[in-house]
C-alpha positions in Angstrom: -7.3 -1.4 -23.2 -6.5 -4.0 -20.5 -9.5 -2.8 -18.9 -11.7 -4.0 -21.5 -10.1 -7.1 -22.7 -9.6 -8.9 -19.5 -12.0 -7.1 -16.7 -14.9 -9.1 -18.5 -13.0 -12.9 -18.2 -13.6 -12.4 -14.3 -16.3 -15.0 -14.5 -14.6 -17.6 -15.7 -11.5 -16.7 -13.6 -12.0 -14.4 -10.6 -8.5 -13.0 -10.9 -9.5 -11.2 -13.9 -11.0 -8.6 -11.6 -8.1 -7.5 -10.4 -8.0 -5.3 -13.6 -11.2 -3.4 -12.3 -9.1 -1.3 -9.7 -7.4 1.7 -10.7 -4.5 1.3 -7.7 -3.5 -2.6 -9.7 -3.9 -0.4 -12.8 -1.9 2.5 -11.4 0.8 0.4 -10.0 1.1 -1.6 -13.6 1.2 1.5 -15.6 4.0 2.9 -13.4 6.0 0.4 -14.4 5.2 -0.6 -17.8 6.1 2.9 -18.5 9.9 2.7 -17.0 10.5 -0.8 -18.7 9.7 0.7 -22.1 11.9 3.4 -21.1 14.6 1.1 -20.6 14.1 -1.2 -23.2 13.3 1.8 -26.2 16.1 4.5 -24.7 19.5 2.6 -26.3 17.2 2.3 -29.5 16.1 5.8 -29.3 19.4 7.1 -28.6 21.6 5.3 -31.4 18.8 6.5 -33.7 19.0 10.1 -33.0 23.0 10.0 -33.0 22.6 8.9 -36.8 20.2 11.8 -37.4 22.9 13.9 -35.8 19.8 15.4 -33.9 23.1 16.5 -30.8 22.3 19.4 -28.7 23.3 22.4 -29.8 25.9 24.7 -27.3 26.1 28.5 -26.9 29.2 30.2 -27.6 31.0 32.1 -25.3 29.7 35.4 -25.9 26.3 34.6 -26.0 26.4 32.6 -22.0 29.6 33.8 -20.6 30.8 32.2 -18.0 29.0 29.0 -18.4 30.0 28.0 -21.7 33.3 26.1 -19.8 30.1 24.0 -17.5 28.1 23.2 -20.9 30.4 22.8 -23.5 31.4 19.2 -23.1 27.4 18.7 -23.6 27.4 19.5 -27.5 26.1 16.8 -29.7 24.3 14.9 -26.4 21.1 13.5 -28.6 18.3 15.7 -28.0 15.0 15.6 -28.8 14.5 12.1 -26.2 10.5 13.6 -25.1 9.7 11.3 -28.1 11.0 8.9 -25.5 8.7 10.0 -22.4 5.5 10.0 -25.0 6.3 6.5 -26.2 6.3 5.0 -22.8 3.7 7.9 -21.7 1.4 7.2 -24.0 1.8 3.4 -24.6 1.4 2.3 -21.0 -1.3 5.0 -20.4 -3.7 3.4 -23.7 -2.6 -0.2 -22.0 -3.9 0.3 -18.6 -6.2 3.2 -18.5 -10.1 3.3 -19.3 -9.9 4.3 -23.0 -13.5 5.6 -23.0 -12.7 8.2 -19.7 -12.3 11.8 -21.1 -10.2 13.0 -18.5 -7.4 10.7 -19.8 -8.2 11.4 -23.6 -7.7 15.4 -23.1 -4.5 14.7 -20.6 -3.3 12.1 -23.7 -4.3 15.0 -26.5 -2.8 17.8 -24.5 0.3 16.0 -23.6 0.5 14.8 -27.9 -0.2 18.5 -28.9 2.3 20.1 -27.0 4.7 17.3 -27.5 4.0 17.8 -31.4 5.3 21.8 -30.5 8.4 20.8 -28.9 9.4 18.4 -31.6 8.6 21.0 -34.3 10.6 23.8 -32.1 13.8 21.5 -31.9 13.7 19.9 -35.3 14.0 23.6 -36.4 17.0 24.3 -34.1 18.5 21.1 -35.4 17.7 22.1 -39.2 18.9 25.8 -38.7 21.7 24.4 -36.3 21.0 27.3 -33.9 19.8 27.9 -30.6 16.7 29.7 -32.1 13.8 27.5 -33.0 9.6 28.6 -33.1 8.9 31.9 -32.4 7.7 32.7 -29.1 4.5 33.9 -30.6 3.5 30.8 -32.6 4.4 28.7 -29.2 1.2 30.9 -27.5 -1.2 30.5 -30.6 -0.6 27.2 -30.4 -0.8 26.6 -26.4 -3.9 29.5 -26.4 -5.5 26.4 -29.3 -4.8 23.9 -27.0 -5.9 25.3 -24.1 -9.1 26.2 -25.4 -9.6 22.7 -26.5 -9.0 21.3 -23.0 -11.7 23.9 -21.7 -14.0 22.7 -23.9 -13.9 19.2 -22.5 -13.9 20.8 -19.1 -16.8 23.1 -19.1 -18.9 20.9 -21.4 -19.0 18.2 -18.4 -21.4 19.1 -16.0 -20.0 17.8 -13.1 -17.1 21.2 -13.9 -17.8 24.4 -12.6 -16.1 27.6 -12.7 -14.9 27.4 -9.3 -10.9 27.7 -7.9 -10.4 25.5 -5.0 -8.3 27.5 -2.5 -5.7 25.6 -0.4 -6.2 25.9 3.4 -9.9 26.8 3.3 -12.6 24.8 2.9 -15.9 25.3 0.9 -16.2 25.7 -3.2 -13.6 29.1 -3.5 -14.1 31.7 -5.7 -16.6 31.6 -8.7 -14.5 33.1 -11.7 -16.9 32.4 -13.8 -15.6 33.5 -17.6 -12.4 34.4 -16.3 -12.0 30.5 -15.8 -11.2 30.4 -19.3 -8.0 32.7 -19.1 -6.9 30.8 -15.9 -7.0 27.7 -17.8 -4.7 29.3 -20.7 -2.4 31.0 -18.0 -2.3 27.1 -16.2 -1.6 25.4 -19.3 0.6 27.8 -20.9 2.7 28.7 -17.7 3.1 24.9 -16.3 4.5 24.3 -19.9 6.7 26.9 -20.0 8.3 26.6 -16.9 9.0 22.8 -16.9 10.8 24.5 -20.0 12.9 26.7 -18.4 14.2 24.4 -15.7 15.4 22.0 -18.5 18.8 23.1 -18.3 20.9 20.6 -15.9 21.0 17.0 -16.2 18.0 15.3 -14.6 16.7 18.3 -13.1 13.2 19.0 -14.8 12.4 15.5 -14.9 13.3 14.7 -11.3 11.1 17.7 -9.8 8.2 16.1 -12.9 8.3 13.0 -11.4 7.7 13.8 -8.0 4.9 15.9 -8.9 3.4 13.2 -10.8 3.8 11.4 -8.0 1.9 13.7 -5.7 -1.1 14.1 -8.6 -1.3 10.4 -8.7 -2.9 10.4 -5.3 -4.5 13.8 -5.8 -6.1 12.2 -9.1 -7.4 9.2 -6.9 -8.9 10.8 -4.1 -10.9 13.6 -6.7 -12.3 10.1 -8.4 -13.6 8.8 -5.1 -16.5 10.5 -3.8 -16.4 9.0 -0.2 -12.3 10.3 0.2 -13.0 13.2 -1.7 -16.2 14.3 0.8 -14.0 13.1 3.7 -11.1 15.7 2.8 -13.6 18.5 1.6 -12.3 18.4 -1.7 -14.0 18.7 -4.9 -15.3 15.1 -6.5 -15.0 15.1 -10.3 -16.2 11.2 -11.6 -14.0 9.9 -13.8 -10.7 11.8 -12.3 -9.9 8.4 -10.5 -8.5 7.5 -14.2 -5.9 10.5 -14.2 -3.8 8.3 -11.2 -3.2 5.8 -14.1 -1.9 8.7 -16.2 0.3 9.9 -13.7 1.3 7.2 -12.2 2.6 6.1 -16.1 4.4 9.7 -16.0 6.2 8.7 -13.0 7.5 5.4 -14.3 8.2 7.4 -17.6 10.4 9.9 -15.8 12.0 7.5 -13.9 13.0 5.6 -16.7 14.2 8.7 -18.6 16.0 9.5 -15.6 17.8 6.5 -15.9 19.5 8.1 -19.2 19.4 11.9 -18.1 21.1 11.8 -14.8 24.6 13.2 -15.1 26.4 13.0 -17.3 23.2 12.6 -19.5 23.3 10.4 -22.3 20.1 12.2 -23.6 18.5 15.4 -23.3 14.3 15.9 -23.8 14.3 19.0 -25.6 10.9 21.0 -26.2 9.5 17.6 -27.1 9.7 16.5 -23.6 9.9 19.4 -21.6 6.5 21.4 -23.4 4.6 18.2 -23.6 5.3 16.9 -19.6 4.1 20.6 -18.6 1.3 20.6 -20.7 0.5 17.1 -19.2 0.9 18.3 -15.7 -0.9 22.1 -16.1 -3.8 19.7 -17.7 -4.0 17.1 -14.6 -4.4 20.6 -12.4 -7.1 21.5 -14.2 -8.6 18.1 -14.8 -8.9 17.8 -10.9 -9.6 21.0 -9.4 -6.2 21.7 -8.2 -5.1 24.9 -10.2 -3.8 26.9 -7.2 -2.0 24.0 -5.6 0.3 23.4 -8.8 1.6 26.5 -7.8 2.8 24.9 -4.8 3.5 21.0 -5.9 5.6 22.4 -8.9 7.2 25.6 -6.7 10.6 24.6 -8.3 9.1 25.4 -11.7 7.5 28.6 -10.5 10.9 29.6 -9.2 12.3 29.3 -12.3 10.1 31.0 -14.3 9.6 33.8 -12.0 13.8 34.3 -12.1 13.6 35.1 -15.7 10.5 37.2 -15.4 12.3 39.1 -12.9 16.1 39.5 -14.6 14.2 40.7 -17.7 12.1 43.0 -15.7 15.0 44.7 -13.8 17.2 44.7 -16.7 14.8 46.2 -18.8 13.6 49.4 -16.0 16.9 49.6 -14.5 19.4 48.4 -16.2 20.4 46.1 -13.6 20.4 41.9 -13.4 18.9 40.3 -9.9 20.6 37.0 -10.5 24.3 35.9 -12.2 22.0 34.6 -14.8 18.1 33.3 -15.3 16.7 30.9 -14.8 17.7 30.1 -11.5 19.7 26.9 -11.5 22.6 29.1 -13.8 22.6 31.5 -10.8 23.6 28.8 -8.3 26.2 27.3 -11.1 28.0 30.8 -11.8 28.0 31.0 -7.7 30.3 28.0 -8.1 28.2 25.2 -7.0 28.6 21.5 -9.0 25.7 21.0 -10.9 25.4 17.5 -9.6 24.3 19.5 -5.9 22.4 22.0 -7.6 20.0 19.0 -8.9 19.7 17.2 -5.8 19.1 20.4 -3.9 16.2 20.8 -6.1 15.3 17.8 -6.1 15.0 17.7 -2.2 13.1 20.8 -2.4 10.9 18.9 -5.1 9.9 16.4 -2.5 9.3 18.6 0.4 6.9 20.9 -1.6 5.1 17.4 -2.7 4.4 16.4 0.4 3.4 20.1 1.7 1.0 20.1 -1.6 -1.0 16.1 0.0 -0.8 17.7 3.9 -3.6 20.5 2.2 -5.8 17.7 1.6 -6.4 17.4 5.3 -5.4 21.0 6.8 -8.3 23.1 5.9 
């Protein structure tokens, strides 16, 4: 909006252009984001308390052994993703280019599936129960989504149908209508799993917000032709306008952080968790990164991979790999604080960031 209303005044005042560069407008956006954080999250938090919108706790028999490490979380306000999309969204339509359509389907993906997640835990909080939207209705709706986001995708002709392989240089492989099933799989799985790993205190939003970090200079280097051809990556026009997107995600999530870190004051829920994967997945896609989310977000992938894996085995031989799925309840059953088992992830977080930028330049 910013963009519009104050790039144009730089004739009468040259440091109106300023507004013109998307690093001042990525840097602003970071941290309009946390100060709305800050500023909404008491506000947010005192009005779900009086909705009695608390998080909801297992019983023994249903998580065994770590009902004594969660129970002293019941009634923690959940639902606080409305949280992330308020300072999300409102410092992404302040600073970005409202007119890019890269940022309108990464801020109508991210709405959508946050519209999911809230509908998924107002139902838990209305049936006060662990169960919310069936897993089935979750897919139609991502598989909708999805193929919205596609159709902006493949309708812009600078697109193609081509996965960008880290390592090697050149286009990739040509997947041609399969494209449209790795965009579902994208979507759908980088959702999902940010899902998963909300389970400790500030651990899904930690490992988001170093991702978003690393996408932020992803999303700039795709929107500049001369970096892009430098590193042999591919140069989609307009992705330049995704680093103010992301950079607004990182200054959300450390802002939520702020309130989540242990002990939490407030939890995300579905809200946050579907609608920051969704957000993420969509940035992958946006820029021609699909294969390298795999490794930006490995702590995601981990997750989700434990519970496809304890299901698998359970289900064939009877038998569980792991204490309990997803991953991070393994390490707590082993006996290690949950406080450690964050900041090991966390740490892990990082390093795979900054293995995920050194393939911009080892090819």
């Amino acid at each position: 909006m910013l963009l519009y209303l104050l790039a144009p005044l730089r004739d009468w005042w040259f440091g109106f252009n300023v507004f013109r560069y998307i690093t001042f407008r990525m840097a602003m956006a970071s941290l309009t984001a946390f100060l709305i954080t800050l500023w909404a999250a008491p506000r947010v938090i005192r009005w779900l308390t009086e909705l009695k919108a608390g998080q909801p706790v297992r019983d023994e028999k249903e998580v065994g052994g770590l009902y004594p490490l969660h129970r002293h979380k019941a009634g923690t306000p959940t639902m606080g993703g409305l949280l992330i999309l308020l300072s999300l969204v409102g410092s992404t339509l302040l600073w970005g280019d409202l007119l890019n359509r890269q940022v309108l389907a990464a801020l109508g993906v991210t709405a959508a599936l946050g519209g999911l997640g809230f509908w998924d835990d107002w139902t838990k909080l209305r049936r006060s129960t662990s169960q919310g939207v069936s897993a089935r209705t979750k897919l139609l709706w991502q598989a909708v989504t999805a193929g919205l986001l596609m159709a902006v995708v493949l309708t812009d002709p600078w697109y193609s149908t081509f996965l960008e392989v880290p390592f090697v240089k050149g286009p990739g492989v040509d997947l041609g209508g399969w494209y449209l099933l790795l965009g579902f799989l994208v979507l759908s799985g980088s959702s999902n799993a940010v899902n998963l790993a909300d389970g400790l205190d500030g651990l899904a939003i930690g490992c988001t917000t170093m991702i978003a970090l690393a996408f932020t200079v992803m999303s700039y280097l795709a929107g500049h032709s001369v970096l892009a051809d430098y590193l042999l990556i591919s140069h989609v026009p307009g992705t330049g306008e995704l680093a103010v997107f992301c950079a607004a995600l990182v200054g959300a999530g450390m802002g939520f952080l702020w309130y989540n870190a242990h002990p939490a004051c407030l939890f995300m829920g579905d809200t946050g968790s579907l609608a920051i994967g969704g957000a993420l997945g969509t940035v992958a896609l946006l820029i021609k990164k699909e294969l390298l989310l795999v490794i930006v977000g490995g702590i995601f992938v981990a997750e989700a991979l434990s519970v496809i894996l304890q299901v698998a085995s359970f289900r064939t031989t009877g038998r569980r790999i792991f204490r309990m799925a997803p991953l991070h309840h393994h390490f707590q059953l082993k006996g290690i604080p949950e406080t450690q088992v964050t900041i090991r992830m966390w740490i892990v977080a990082a390093i795979l960031a900054l293995v995920s930028l050194s393939t911009l330049k080892l090819r």
